[in-house]
N, C-alpha and C positions, 0 to 999 in steps of 0.2 A: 497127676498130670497125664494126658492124655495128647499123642503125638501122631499126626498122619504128615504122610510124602504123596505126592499127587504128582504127576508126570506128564505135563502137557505134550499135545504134540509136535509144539517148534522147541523138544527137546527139554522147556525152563522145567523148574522140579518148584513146586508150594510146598510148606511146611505149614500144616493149624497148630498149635498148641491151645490145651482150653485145661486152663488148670484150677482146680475145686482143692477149697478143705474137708477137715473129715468128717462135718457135717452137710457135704455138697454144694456149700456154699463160693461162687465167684471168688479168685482172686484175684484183686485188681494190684497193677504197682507193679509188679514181678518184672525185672530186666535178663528176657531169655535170649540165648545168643547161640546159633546153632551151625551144625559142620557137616553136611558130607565129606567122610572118607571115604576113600577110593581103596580099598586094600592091598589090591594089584598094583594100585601107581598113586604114592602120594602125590605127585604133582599135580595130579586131578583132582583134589580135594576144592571141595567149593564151602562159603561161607554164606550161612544164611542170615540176614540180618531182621530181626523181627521187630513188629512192632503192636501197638495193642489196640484190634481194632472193637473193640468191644471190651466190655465189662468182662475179664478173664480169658476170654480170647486173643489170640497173637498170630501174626500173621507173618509169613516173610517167603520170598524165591530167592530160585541163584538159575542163573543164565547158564546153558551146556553143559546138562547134566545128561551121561550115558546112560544107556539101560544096562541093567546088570546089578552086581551088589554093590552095597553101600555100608556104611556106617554112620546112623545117627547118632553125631553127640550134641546132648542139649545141655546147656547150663540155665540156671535159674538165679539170680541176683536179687536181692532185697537191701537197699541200703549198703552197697559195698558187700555183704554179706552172703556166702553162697548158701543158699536153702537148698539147691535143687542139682543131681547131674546123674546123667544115665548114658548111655551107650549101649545101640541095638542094631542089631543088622536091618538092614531093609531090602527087600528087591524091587526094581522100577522095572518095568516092563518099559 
């Protein structure tokens, strides 16, 4: 799984995810469901809601995101089932 943050500049934040198995093959299906934290101040945490605009590709924003750091958590659902969850810093500029 492969995750970028992109930071427009009326503030919104995009989130790609493009997720391959380990023969680099597409995964299509995957229910990802993503969060900036705000470390400094949960109240700031925003929710990314994704959806799959492509073959393994997923797409999702969240409205008034600061610059500064972040915490990506991404989850990954298959059938009720979590396959997938990571948690990374990020910086937005």
């Amino acid at each position: 799984v492969d995750a970028r943050v992109l930071r427009g500049a009326d503030g919104a934040a995009t989130l790609q995810v493009e997720a391959v198995d380990g023969r680099g093959l597409a995964i299509s299906g995957v229910s990802f469901h993503g969060r900036l934290e705000r470390p400094i101040d949960k109240r700031a945490d925003r929710p990314v809601v994704l959806a799959e605009i492509g073959r393994g590709v997923y797409r999702g924003a969240a409205a008034d995101v600061a610059s500064g750091q972040w915490d990506l958590v991404l989850e990954g659902d298959v059938a009720g089932e979590r396959m997938f969850l990571s948690k990374n810093r990020v910086l937005l500029d």
